[in-house]
ZARONU-233881 format. One record per residue (C-alpha): residue in one letter; x, y, z. Coordinates in steps of 0.2 Angstrom, whole numbers, plus 5000, padded with zeros to 4 digits. Each point is the difference from the previous one (the first is absolute). Layout:
AXYZ;...
//
This chain:
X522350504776;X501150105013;X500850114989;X500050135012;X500349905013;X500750075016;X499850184993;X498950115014;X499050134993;X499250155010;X498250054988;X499550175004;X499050004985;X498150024997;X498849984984;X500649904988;X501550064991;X501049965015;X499149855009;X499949944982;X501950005000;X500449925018;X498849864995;X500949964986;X501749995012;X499049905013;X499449884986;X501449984997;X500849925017;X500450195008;X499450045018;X499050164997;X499450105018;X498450124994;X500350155011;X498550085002;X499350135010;X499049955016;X498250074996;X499349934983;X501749974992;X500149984982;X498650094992;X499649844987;X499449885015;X498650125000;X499950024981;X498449914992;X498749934996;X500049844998;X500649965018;X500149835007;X499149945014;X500550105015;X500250154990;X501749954994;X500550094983;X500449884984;X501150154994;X501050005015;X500049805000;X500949994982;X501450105003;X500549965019;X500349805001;X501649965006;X500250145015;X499950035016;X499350145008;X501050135013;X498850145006;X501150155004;X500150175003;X501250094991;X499650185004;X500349985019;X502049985006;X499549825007;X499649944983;X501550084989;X501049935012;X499449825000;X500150014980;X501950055000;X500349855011;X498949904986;X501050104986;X501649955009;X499849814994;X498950024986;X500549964980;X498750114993;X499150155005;X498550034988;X499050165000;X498750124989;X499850155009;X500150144992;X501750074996;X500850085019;X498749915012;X501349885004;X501350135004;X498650125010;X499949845011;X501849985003;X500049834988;X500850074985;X501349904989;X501650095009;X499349965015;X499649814998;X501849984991;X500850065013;X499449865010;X500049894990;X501150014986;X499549834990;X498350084999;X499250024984;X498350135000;X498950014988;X498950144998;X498449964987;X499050204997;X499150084986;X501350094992;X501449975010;X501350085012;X500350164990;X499350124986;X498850124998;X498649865003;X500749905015;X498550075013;X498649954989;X498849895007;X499849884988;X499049824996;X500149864987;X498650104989;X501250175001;X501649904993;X499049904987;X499450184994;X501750085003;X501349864994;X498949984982;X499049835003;X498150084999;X500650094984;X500249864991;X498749895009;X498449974994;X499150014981;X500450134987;X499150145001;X499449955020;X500250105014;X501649975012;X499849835007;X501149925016;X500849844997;X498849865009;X501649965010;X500750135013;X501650004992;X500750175007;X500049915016;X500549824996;X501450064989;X500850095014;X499749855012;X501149884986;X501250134997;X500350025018;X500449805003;X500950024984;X501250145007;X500049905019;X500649854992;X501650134994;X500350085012;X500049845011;X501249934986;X501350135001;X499849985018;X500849855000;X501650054989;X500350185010;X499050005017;X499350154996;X498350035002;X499050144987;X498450104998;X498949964985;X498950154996;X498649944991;X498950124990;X498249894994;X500250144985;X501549954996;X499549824998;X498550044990;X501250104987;X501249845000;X498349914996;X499950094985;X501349914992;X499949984980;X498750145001;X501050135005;X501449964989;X498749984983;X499650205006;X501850034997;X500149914986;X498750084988;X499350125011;X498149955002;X499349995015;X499449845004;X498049985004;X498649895007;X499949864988;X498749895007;X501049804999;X500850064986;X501850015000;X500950134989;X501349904990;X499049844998;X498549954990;X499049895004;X500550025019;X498250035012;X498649935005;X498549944987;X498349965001;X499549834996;X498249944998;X499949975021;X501650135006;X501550054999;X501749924997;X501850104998;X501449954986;X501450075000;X500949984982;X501850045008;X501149944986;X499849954983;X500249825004;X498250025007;X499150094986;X499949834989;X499449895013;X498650165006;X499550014979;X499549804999;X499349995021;X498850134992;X499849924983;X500950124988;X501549924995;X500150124987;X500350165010;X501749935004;X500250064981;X498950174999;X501450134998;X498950115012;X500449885013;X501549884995;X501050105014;X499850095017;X500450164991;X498849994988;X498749915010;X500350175011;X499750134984;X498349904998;X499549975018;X498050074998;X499949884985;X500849845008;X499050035017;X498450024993;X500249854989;X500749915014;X498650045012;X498649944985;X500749835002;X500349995019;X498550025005;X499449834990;X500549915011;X500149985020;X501650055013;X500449825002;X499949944983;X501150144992;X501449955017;X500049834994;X500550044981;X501050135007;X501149885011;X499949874987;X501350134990;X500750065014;X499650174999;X500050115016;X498350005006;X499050005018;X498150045005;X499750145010;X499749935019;X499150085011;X500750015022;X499049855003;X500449904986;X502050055003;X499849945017;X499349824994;X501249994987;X500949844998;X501650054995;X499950145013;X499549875012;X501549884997;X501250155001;X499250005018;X499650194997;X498449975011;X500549945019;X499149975016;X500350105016;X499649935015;X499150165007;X499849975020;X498350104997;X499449944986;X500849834995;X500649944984;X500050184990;X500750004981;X501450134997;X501350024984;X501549905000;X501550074993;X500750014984;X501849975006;X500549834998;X501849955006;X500749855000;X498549864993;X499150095015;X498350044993;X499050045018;X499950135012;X499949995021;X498550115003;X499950085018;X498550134999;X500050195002;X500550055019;X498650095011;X500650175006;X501449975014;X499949815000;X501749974999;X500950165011;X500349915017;X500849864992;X500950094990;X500650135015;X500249845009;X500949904986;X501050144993;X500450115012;X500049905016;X498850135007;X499349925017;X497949985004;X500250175012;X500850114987;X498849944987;X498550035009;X500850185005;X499750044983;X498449944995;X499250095017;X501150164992;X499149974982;X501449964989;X499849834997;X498449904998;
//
């Protein structure tokens, strides 16, 4: 699945907005460089535990595959000017620095373009290029807080809760393949290159979606709700006799099937409940009876009447029992990475499927510098004496 095929990308990027973005590029056929500083590079090979034999750290092994490694300098003359001649045949140059470190180190947008005026930049940070926040230092749990997700994660009444997932991160990362992808599409009708400026804030606030626009709407401000849903009922997760299951009662066409999976054909005629609407004025009262008669019998008995009338409804897996998941595992969403360290190692596959191409070529995470003399060599036709003149001067490795 070469989507991206032939498209070079330079990957200044560290943590996991941006690495989580590149991946996604290099999943999906693009040939991403990881430009990293020479001494411990990016800081989430370190980050942990669990580690892997060796010390290597899984966080940094789920969000790296598909790279290679260039150990660089860029602080020292030598280094700027070996990325300029990298930047002068790449397709992408993908950066999170905070907002002007690229120009303090001579690297900024007008800069690049100039050399290269098919290049498209994109620069993921906190909260963006410009306003009054732009030199906040900033992490996924500071744009969850900021862009509204913990006010309205979590039960009602409960203190501010996170989202399980580190969405102010990934969100960024999607929404920065997403704009790459554009930009690289209007390269091919103009020849121009562009510079995205990608604020994580600003992708949490998109994120708020219907949300936002019910605020408007009636003026409430929207609040932790548990699994609830606000314009739904019976939409969550219930206890059965041995755990939890969700239904999700979207549309009235489900409401019948849901009132004789649970034995009460007659609710379907209750005028508290024959509608959403209604079934919403008398929420406490259809909940509670609801729960009374979930909890007689167990998850899997209730998912098998619920199917049988087709009414939206799922158990609650946990990460391993996801991972062992049949359909997930005819999706291919689990894949094996031939690790030279550690052999046969399970990564994610991708959700992207193109073409009746369900699999995914899995090269592992590169080691720090294990690709940067053939990539000088490959690239840039450096020769074995120039190479080695700048490893002795420190800036490659």
């Amino acid at each position: 699945m070469k989507l991206f095929d032939g498209v070079r990308v330079l990957d200044l990027s560290r943590m996991l907005a941006g690495p989580y973005g590149s991946m996604l590029l290099a999943d999906m056929g693009a040939d991403v460089v990881k430009v990293e500083e020479p001494g411990a590079g990016d800081p989430m090979r370190a980050m942990g535990p669990p580690f892997l034999p060796g010390g290597e750290s899984a966080y940094f092994l789920a969000i790296n595959r598909n790279k290679k490694s260039l150990a660089l300098d860029l602080a020292t003359p030598a280094g700027r000017g070996v990325f300029l001649e990298l930047a002068a045949q790449a397709d992408v140059v993908w950066e999170n620095f905070r907002p002007d470190v690229m120009s303090r180190l001579g690297l900024g947008y007008d800069v690049l373009s100039a050399l290269n005026p098919r290049l498209v930049m994109c620069s993921l940070s906190a909260y963006g290029q410009d306003g009054p926040y732009r030199d906040w230092p900033a992490f996924d749990l500071a744009l969850q807080a900021m862009g509204g997700a913990m006010s309205i994660t979590g039960a009602a009444g409960g203190g501010p809760v996170r989202m399980g997932l580190p969405m102010g991160d990934l969100a960024g990362g999607l929404f920065g393949a997403l704009s790459v992808a554009g930009a690289l599409l209007r390269r091919t009708r103009t020849e121009r290159g562009a510079h995205v400026d990608l604020s994580l804030l600003d992708c949490q606030v998109s994120l708020l979606s219907y949300l936002a626009q019910y605020f408007w709407t009636d003026g409430l401000v929207p609040g932790p709700m548990g699994s609830a849903h606000a314009s739904v009922v019976p939409y969550g997760a219930l206890a059965t006799r041995d755990g939890h299951l969700i239904v999700a009662v979207f549309a009235e066409k489900f409401w019948r099937g849901f009132c004789v999976a649970i034995g009460h054909p007659e609710w379907e005629r209750d005028p508290r409940f024959a509608t959403n609407r209604d079934r919403l004025s008398n929420r406490p009262t259809l909940m509670t009876l609801v729960g009374d008669v979930l909890t007689t019998r167990t998850t899997d008995e209730w998912l098998s009447r619920m199917q049988a009338e087709g009414v939206p409804a799922a158990p609650i897996l946990g990460v391993d029992r996801v991972l062992e998941d049949p359909q997930v595992k005819h999706r291919q969403m689990v894949v094996e990475m031939k690790h030279p360290r550690h052999g046969a190692t399970a990564t994610l596959g991708t959700p992207i499927k193109c073409d009746g191409e369900m699999g995914l070529d899995v090269t592992p995470p590169p080691r720090l510098g294990e690709h940067t003399d053939a990539l000088l060599r490959g690239l840039l036709d450096y020769d074995a004496g120039r190479i080695e003149a700048l490893r002795q001067a420190g800036v490659i490795k």
